[in-house]
N, C-alpha and C positions, 0 to 999 in steps of 0.2 A: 981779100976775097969780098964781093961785090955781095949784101944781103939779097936772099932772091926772094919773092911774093908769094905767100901763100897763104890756104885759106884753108877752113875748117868746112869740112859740108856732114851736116846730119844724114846717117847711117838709116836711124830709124831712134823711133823717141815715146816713149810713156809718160813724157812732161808735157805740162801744159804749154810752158814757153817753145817746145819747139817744135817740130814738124819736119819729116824726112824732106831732105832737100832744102832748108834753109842752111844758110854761110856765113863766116865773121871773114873777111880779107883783115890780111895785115900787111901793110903795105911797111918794109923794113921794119922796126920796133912802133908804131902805132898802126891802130884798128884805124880801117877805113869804116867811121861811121855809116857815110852816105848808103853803102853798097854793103853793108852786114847788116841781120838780121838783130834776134836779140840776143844779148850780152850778160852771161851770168855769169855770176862773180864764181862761183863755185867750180863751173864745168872751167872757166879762163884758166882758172888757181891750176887748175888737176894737170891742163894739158899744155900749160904754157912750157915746161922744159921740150916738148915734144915738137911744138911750133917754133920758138929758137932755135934747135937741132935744124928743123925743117929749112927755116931760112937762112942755112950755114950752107944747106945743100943734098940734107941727107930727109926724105922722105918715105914715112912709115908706108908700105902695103897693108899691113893691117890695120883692124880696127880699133879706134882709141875709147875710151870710156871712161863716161863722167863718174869721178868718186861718189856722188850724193847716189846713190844704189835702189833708193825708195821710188827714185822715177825715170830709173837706167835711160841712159841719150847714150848712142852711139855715132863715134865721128870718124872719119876718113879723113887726112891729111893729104892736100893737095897744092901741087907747084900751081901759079897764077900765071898763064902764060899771055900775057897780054903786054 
């Protein structure tokens, strides 16, 4: 089975680092630098089982959530259709 691309797009965010509407792509198992936003070790850690899953083929409708709870980031999982 072919990895397919997908990306992370902020929900809505009470962090500094992020802003509704920023994305990390992972283009198969690496981030595309050029084209993601920023990159936190924390939110990566929390939702990478869920972006693996994703890039097997199966993506979440619902909303994912960053563990660090002090500055809640919420993310959407989305296929990259490009």
């Amino acid at each position: 089975m072919d990895a397919k691309r997908v990306k992370l797009v902020v929900k809505s965010s009470k962090c500094h680092l992020y802003q509704p509407g920023d994305e990390i792509y992972f283009d198969e198992s690496v981030i595309n630098k050029e084209k993601s936003g920023a990159l936190c070790m924390t939110a990566l850690n929390a939702l990478y089982p869920f972006v693996f899953a994703g890039r097997k083929g199966f993506v979440w409708e619902e909303t994912l959530q960053c563990t660090d709870c002090a500055e809640s980031v919420e993310f959407v999982l989305q296929e990259v259709q490009e």
